[in-house]
N, CA, C and O atoms as a printed pandas DataFrame, in Angstrom:
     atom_number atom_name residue_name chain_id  residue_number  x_coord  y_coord  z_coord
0              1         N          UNK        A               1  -16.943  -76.645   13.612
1              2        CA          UNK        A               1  -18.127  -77.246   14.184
2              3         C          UNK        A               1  -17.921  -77.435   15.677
3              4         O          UNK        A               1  -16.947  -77.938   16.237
4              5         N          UNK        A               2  -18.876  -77.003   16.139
5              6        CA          UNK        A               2  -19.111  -77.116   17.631
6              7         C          UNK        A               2  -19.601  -78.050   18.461
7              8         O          UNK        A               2  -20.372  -77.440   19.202
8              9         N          UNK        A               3  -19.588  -79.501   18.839
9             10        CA          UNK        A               3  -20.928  -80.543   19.398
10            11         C          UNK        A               3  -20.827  -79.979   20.924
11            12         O          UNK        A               3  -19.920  -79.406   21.528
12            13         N          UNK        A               4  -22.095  -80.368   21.280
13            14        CA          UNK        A               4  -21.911  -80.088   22.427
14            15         C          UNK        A               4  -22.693  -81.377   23.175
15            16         O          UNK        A               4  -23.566  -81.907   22.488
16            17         N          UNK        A               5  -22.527  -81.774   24.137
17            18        CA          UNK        A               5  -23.131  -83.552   24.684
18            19         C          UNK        A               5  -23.885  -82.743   25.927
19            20         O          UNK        A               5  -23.299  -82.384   26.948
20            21         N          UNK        A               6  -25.123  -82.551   25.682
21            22        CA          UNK        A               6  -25.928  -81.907   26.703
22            23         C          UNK        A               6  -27.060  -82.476   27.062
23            24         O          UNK        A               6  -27.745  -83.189   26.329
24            25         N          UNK        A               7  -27.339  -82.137   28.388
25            26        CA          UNK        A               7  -28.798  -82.500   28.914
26            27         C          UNK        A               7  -29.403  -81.230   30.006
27            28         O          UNK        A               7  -29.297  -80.931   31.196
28            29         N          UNK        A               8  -30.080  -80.727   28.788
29            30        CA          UNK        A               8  -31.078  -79.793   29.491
30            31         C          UNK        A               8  -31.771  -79.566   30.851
31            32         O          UNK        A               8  -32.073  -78.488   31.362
32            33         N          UNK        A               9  -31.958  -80.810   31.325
33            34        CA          UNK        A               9  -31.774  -80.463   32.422
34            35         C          UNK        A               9  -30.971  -80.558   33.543
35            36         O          UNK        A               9  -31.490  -80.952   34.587
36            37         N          UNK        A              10  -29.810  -80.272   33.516
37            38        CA          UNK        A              10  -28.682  -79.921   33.848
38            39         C          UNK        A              10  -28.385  -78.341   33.827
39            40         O          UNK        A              10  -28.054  -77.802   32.770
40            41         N          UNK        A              11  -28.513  -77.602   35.045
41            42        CA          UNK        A              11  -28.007  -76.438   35.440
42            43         C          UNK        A              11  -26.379  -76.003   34.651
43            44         O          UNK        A              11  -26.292  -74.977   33.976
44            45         N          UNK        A              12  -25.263  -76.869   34.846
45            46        CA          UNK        A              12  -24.140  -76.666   34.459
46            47         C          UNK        A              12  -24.205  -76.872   32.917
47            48         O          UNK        A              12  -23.428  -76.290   32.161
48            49         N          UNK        A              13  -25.040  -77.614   32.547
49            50        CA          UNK        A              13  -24.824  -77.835   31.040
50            51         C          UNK        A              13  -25.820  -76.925   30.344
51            52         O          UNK        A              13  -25.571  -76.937   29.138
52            53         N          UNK        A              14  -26.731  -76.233   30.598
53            54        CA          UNK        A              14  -27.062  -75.079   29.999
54            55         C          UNK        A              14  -26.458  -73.944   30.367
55            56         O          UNK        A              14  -26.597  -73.021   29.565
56            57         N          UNK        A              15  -25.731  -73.687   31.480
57            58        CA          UNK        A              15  -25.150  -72.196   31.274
58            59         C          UNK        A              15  -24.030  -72.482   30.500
59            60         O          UNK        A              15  -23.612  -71.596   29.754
60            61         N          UNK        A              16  -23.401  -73.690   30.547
61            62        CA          UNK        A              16  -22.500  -73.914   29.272
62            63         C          UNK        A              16  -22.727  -73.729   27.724
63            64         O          UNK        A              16  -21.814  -73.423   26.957
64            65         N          UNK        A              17  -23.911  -73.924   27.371
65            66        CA          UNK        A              17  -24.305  -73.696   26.427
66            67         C          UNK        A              17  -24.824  -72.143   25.901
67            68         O          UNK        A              17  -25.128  -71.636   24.821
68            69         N          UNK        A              18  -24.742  -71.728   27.251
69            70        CA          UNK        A              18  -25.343  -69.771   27.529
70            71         C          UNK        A              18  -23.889  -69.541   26.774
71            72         O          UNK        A              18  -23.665  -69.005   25.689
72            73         N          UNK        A              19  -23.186  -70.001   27.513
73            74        CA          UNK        A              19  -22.215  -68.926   27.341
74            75         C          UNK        A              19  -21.243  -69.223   25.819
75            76         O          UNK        A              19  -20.481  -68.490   25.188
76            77         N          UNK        A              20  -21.522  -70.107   25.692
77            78        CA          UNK        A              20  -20.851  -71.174   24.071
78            79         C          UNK        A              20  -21.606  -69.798   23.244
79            80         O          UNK        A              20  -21.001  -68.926   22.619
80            81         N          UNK        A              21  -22.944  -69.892   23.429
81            82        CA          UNK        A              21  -23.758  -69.010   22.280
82            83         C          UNK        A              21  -23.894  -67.438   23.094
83            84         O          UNK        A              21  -25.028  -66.964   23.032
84            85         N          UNK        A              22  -23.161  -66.846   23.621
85            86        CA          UNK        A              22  -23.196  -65.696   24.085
86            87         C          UNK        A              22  -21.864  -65.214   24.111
87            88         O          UNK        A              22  -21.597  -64.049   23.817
88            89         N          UNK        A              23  -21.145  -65.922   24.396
89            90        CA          UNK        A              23  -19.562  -65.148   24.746
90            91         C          UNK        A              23  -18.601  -65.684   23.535
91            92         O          UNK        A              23  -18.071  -64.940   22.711
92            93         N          UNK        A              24  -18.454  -67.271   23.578
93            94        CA          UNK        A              24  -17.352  -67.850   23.287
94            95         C          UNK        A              24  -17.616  -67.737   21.461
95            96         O          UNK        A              24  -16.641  -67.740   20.710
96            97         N          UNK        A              25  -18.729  -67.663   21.044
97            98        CA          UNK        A              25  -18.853  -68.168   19.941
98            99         C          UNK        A              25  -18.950  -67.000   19.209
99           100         O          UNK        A              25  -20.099  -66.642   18.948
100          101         N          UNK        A              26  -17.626  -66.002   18.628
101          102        CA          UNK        A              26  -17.924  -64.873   18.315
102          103         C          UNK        A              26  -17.906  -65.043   16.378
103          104         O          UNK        A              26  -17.949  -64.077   15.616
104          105         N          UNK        A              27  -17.860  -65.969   16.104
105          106        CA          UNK        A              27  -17.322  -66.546   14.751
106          107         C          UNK        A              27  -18.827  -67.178   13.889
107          108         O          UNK        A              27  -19.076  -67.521   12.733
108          109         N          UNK        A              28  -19.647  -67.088   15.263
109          110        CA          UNK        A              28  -21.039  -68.315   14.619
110          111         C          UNK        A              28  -20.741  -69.290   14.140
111          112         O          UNK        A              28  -21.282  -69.451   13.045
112          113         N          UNK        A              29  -19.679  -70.589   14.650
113          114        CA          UNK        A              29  -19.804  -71.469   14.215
114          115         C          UNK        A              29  -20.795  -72.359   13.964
115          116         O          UNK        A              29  -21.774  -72.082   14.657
116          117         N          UNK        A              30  -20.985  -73.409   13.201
117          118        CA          UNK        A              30  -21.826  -74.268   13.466
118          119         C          UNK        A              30  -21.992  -75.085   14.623
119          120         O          UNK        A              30  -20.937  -75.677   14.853
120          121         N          UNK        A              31  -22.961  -75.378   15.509
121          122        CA          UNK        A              31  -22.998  -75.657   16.892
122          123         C          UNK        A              31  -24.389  -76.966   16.910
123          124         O          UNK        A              31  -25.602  -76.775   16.999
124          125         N          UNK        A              32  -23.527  -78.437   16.773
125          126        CA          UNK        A              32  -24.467  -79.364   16.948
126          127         C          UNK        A              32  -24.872  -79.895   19.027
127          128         O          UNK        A              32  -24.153  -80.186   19.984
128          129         N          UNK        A              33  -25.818  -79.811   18.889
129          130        CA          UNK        A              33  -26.432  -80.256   20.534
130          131         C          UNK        A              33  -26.468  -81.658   20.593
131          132         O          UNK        A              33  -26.977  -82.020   19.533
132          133         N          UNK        A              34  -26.285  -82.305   21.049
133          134        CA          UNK        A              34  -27.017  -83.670   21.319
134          135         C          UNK        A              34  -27.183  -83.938   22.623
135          136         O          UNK        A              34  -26.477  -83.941   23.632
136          137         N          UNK        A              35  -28.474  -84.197   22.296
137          138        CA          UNK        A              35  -28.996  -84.560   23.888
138          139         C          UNK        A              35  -28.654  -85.973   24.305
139          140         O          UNK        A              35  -29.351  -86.872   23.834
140          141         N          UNK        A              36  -27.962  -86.190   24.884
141          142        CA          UNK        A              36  -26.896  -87.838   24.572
142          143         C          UNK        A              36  -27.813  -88.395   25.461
143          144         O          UNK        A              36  -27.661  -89.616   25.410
144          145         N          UNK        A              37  -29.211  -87.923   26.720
145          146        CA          UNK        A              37  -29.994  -89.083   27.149
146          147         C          UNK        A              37  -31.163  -89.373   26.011
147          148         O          UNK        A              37  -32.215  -89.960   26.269
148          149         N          UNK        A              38  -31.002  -89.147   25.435
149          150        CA          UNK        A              38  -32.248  -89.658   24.061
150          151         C          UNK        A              38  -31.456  -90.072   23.116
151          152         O          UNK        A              38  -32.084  -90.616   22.208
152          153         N          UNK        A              39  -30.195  -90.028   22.945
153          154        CA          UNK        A              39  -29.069  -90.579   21.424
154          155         C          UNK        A              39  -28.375  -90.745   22.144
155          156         O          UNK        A              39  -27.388  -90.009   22.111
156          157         N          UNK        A              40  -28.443  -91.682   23.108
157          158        CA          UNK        A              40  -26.601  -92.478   23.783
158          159         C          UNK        A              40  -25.716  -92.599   22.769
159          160         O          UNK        A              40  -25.935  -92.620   21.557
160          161         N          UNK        A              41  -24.729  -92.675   23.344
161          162        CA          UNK        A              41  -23.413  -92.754   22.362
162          163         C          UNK        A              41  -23.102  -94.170   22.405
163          164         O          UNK        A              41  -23.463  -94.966   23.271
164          165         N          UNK        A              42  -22.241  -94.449   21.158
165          166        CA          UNK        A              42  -21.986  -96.002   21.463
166          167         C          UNK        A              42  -20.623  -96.310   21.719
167          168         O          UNK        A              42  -20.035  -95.341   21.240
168          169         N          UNK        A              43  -20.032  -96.843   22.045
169          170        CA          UNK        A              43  -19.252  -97.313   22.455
170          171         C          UNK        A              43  -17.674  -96.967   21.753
171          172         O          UNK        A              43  -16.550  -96.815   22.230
172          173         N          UNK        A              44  -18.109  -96.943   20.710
173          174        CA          UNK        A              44  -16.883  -96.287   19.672
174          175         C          UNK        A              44  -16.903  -95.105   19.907
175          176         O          UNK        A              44  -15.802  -94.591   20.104
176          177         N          UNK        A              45  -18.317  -94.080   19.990
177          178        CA          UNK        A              45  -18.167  -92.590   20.100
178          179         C          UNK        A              45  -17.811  -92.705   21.178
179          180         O          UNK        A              45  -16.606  -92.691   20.927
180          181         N          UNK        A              46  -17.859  -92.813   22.219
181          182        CA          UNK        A              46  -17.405  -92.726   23.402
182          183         C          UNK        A              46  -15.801  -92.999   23.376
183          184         O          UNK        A              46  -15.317  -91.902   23.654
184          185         N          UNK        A              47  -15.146  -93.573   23.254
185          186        CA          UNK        A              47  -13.939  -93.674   22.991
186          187         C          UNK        A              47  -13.161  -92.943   22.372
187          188         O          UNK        A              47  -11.984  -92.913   22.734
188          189         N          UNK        A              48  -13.674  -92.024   21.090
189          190        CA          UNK        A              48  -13.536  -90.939   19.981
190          191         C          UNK        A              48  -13.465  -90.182   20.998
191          192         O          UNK        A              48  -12.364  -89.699   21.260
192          193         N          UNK        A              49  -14.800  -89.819   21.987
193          194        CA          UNK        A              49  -14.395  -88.177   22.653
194          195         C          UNK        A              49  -13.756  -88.530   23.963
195          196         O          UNK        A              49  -13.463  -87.646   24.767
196          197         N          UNK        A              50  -13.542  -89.736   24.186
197          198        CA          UNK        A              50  -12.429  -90.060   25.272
198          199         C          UNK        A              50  -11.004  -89.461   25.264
199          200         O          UNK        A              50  -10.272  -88.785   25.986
200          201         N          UNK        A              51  -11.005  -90.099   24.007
201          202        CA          UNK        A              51   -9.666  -89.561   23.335
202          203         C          UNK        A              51   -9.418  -87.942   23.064
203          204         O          UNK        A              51   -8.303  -87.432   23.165
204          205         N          UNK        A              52  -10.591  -87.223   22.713
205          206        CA          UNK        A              52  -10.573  -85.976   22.579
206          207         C          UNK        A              52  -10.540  -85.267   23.973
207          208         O          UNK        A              52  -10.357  -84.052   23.900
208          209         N          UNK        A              53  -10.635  -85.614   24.811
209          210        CA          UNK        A              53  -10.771  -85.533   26.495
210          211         C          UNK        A              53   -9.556  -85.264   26.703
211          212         O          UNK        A              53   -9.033  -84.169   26.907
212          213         N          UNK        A              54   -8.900  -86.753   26.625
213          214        CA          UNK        A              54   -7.281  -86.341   26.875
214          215         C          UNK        A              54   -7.498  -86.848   28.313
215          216         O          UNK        A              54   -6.758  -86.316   29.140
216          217         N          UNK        A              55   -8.440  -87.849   28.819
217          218        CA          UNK        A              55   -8.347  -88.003   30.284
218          219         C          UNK        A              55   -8.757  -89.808   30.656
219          220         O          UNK        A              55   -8.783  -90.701   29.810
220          221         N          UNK        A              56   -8.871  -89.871   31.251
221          222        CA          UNK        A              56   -9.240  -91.624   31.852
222          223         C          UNK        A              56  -10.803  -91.723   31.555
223          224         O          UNK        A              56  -11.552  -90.748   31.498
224          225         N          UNK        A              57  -11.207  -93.148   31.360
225          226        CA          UNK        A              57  -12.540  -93.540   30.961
226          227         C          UNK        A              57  -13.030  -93.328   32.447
227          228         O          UNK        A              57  -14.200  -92.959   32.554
228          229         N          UNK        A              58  -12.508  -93.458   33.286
229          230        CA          UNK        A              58  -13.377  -92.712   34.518
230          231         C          UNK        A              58  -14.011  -91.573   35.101
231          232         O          UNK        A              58  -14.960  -91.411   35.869
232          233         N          UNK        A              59  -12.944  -90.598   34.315
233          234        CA          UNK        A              59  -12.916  -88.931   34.562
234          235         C          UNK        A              59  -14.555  -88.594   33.609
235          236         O          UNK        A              59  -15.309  -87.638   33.796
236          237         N          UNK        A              60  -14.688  -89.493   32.809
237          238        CA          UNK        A              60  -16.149  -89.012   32.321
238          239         C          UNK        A              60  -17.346  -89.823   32.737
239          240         O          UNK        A              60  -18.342  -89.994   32.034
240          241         N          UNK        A              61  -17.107  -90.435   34.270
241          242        CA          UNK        A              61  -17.933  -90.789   34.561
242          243         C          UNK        A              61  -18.340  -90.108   35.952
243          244         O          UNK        A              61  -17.619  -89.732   36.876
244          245         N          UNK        A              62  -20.190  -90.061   35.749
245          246        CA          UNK        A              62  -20.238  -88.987   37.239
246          247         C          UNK        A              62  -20.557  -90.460   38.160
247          248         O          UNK        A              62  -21.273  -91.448   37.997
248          249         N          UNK        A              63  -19.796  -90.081   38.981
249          250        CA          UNK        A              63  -20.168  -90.838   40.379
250          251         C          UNK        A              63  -21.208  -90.896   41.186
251          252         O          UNK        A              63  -21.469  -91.966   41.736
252          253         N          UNK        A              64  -21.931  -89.852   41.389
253          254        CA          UNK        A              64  -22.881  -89.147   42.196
254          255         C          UNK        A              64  -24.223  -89.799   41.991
255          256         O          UNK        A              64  -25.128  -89.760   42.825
256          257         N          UNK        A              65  -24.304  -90.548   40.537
257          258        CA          UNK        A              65  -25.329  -91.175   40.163
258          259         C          UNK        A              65  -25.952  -92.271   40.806
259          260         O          UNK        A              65  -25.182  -93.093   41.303
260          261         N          UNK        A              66  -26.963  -92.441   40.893
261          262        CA          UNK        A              66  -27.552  -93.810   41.993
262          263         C          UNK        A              66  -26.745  -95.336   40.717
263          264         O          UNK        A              66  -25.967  -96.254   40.976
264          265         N          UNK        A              67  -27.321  -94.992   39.629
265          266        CA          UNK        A              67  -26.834  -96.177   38.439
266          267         C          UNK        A              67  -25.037  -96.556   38.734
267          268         O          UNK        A              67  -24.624  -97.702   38.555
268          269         N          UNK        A              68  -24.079  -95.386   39.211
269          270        CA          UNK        A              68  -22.903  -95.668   39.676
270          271         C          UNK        A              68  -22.622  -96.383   40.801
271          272         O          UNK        A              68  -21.536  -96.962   40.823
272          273         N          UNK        A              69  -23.587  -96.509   42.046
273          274        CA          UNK        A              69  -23.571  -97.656   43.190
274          275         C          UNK        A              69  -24.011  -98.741   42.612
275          276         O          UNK        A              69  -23.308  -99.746   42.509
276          277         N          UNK        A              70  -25.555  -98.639   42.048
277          278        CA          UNK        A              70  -26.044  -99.831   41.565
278          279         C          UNK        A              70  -25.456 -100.673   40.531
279          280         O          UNK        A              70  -25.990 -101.717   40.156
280          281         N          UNK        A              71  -24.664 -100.347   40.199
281          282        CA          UNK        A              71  -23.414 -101.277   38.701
282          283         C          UNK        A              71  -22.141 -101.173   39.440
283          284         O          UNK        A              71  -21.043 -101.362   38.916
284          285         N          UNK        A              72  -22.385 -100.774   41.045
285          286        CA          UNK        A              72  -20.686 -100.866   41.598
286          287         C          UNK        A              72  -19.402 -100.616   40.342
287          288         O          UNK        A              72  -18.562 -101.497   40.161
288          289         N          UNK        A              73  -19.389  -99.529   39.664
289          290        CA          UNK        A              73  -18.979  -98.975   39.243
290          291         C          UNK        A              73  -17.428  -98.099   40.046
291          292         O          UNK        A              73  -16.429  -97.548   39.583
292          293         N          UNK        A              74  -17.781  -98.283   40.982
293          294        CA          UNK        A              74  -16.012  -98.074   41.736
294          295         C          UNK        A              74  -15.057  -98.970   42.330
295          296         O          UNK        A              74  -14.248  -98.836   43.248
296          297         N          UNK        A              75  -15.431 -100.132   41.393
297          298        CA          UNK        A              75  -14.904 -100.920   41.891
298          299         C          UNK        A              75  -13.181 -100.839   40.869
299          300         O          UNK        A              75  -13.293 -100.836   39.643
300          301         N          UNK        A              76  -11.887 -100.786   41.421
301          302        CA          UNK        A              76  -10.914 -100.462   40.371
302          303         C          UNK        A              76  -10.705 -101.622   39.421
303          304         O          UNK        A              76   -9.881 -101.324   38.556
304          305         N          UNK        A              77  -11.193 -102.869   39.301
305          306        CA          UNK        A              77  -10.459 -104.089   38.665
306          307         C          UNK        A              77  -11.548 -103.830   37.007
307          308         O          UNK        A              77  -11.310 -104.441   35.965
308          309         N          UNK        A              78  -12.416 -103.052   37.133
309          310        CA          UNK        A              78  -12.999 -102.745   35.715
310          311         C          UNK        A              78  -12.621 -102.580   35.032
311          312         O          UNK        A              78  -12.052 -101.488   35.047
312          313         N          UNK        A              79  -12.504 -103.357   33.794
313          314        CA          UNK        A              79  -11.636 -102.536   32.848
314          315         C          UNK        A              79  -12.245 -101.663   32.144
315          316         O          UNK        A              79  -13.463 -101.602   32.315
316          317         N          UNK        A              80  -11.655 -100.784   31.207
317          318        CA          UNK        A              80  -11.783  -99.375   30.376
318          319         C          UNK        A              80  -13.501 -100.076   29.562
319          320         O          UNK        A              80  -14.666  -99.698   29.684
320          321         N          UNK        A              81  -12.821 -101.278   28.717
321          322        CA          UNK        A              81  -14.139 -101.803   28.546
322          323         C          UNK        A              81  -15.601 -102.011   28.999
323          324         O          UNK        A              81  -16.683 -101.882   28.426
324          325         N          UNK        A              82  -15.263 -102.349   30.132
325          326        CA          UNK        A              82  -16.564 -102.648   30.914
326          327         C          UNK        A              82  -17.032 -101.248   31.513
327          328         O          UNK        A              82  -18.139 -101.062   32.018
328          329         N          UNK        A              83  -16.151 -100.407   31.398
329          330        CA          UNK        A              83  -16.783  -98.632   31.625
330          331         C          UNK        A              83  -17.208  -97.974   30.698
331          332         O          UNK        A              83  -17.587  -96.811   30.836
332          333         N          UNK        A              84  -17.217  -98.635   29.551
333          334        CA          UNK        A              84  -17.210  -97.568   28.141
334          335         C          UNK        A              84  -18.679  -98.436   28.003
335          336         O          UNK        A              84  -19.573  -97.728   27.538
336          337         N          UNK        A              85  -19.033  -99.631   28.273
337          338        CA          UNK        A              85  -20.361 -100.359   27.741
338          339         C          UNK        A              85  -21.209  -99.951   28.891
339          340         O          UNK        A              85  -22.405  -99.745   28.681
340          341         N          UNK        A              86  -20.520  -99.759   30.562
341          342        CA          UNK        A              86  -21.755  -99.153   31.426
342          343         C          UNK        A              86  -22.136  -97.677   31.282
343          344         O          UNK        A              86  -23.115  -97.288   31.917
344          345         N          UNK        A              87  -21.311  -96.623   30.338
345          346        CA          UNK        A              87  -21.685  -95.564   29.704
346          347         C          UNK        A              87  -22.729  -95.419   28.359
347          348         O          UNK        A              87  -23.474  -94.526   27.956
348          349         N          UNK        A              88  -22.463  -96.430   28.012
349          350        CA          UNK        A              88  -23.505  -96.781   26.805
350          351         C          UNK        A              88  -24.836  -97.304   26.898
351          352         O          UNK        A              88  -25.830  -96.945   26.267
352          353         N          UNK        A              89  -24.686  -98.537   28.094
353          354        CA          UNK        A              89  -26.381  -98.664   28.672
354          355         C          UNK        A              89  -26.914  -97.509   29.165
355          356         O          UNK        A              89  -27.964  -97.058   28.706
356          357         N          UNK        A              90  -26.115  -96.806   30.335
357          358        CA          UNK        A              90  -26.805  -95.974   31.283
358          359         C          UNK        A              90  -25.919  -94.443   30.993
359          360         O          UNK        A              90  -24.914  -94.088   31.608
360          361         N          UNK        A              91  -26.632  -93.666   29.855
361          362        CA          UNK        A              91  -26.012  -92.578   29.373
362          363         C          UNK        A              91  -25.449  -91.450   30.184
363          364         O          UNK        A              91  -24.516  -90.680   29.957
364          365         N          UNK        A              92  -26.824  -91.644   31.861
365          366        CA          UNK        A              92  -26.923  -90.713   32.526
366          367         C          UNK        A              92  -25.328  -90.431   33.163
367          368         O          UNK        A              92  -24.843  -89.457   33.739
368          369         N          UNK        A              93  -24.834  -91.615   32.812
369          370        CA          UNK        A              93  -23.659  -91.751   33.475
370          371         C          UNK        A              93  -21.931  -90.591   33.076
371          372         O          UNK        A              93  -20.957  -90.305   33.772
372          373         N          UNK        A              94  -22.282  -90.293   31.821
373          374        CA          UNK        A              94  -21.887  -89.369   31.037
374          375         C          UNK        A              94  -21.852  -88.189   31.861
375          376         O          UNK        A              94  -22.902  -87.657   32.223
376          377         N          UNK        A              95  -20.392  -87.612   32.278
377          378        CA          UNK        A              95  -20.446  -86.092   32.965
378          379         C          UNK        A              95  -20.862  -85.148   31.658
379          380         O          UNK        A              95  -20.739  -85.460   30.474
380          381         N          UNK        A              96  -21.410  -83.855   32.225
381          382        CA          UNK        A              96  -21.979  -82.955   31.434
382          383         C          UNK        A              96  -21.570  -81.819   31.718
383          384         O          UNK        A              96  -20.561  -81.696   32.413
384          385         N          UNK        A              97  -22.158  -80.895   31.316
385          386        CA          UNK        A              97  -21.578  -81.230   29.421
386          387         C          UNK        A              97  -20.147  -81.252   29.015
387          388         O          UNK        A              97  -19.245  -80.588   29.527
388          389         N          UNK        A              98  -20.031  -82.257   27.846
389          390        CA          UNK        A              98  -18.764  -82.257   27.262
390          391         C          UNK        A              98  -18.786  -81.372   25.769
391          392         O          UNK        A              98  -19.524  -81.760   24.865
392          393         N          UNK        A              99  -18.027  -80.310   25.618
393          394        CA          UNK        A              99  -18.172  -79.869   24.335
394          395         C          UNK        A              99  -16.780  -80.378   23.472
395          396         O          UNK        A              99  -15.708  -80.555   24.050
396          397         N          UNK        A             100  -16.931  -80.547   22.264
397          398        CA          UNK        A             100  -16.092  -80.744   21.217
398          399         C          UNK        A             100  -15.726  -79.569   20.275
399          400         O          UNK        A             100  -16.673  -79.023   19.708
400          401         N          UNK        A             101  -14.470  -79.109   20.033
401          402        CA          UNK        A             101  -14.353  -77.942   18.913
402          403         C          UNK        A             101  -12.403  -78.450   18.183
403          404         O          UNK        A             101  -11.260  -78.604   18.616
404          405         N          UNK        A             102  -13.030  -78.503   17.120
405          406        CA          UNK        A             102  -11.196  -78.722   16.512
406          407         C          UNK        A             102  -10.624  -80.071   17.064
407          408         O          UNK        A             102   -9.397  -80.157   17.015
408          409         N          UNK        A             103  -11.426  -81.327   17.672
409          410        CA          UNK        A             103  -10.422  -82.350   17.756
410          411         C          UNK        A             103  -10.509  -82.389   19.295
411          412         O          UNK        A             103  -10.484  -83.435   19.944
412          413         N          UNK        A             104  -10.606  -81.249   19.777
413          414        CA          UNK        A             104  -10.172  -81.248   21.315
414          415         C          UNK        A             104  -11.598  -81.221   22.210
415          416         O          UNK        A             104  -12.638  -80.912   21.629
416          417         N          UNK        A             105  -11.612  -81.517   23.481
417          418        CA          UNK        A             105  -12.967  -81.878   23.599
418          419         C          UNK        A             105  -12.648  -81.168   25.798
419          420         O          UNK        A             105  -11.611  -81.211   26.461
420          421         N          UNK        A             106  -13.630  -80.800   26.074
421          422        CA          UNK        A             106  -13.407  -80.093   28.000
422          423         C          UNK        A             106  -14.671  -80.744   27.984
423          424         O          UNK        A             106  -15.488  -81.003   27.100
424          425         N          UNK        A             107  -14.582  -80.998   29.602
425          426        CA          UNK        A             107  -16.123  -80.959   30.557
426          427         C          UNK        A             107  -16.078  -79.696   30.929
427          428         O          UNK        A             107  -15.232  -78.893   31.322
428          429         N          UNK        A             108  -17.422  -79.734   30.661
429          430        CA          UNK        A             108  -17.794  -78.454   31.114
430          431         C          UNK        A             108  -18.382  -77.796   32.473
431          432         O          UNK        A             108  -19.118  -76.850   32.752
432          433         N          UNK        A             109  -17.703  -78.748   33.134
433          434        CA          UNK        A             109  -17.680  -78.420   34.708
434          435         C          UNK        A             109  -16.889  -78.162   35.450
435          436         O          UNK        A             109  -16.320  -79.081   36.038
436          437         N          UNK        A             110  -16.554  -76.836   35.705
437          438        CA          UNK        A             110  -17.470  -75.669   35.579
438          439         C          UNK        A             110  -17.966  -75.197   33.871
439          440         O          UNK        A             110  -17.676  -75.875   32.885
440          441         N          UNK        A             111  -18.638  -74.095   33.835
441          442        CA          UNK        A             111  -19.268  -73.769   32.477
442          443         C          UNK        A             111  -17.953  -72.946   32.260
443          444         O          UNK        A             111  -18.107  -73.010   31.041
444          445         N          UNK        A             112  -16.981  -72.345   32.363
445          446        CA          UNK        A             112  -15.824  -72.134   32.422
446          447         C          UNK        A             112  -14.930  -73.048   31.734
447          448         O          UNK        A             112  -14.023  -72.502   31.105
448          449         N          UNK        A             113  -14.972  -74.097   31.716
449          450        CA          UNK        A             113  -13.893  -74.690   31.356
450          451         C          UNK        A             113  -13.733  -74.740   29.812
451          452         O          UNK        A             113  -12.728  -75.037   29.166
452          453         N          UNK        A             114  -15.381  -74.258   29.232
453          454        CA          UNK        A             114  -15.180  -74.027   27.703
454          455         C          UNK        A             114  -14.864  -73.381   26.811
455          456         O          UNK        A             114  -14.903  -73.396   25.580
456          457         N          UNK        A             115  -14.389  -72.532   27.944
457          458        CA          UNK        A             115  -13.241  -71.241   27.044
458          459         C          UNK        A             115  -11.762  -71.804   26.878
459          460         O          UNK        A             115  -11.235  -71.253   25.911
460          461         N          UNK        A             116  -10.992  -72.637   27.444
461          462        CA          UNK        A             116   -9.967  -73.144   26.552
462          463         C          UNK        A             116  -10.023  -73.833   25.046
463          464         O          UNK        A             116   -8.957  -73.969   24.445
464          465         N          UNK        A             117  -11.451  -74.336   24.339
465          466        CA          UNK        A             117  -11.184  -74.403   23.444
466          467         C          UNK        A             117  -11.711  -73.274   22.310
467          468         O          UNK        A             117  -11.943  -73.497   21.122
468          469         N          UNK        A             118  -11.846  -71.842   23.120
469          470        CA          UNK        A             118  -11.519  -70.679   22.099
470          471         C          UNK        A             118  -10.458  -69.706   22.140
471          472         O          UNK        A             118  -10.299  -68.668   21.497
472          473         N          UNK        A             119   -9.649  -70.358   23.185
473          474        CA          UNK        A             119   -8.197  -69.609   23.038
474          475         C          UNK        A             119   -7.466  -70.102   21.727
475          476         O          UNK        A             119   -6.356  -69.656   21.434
């Protein structure tokens, strides 16, 4: 099974998804989408594909976002907690796309990066 944490309108997260269903996916797996700004994740899932990340509760957060000044969100004394619940109010906050396959989980930025989990 394939998830993929997408938002359509996102340039990087649909050619990620081009290429998931064009190149990478020569097997037809099963391939779930979720559009995570209409089904935020909660707080536990978020932690699940944290862990599948393999990276810091920060690394899946985009910065660039206006909601990331406005929740002063760079501030370092935050804890993991208080980043995993400002990902859960404000979904937008979620880098994109993240795909999941076998346990292991890439951002998909670049749309490139989702070929390590079909090696």
């Amino acid at each position: 099974m394939i998830t993929i944490y997408h938002n359509p309108r996102c340039s990087k997260s649909r050619a990620a998804c081009e290429l998931i269903t064009t190149t990478y996916n020569s097997a037809n797996e099963a391939t779930e989408i979720v559009e995570y700004l209409k089904h935020p994740l909660t707080v536990e899932q978020l932690k699940r594909l944290n862990a599948q990340l393999g990276c810091t509760v920060r690394e899946m957060i985009r910065d660039n976002e206006a909601e990331y000044k406005e929740l002063q969100l760079a501030d370092t004394p935050l804890t993991d907690s208080q980043l995993y619940e400002a990902l859960e109010k404000h979904p937008i906050l979620l880098q994109r796309p993240i795909v999941v396959r076998n346990g292991r989980a890439v951002i998909g930025r670049p749309p490139e990066n989702v070929a390590a989990l079909f090696a």
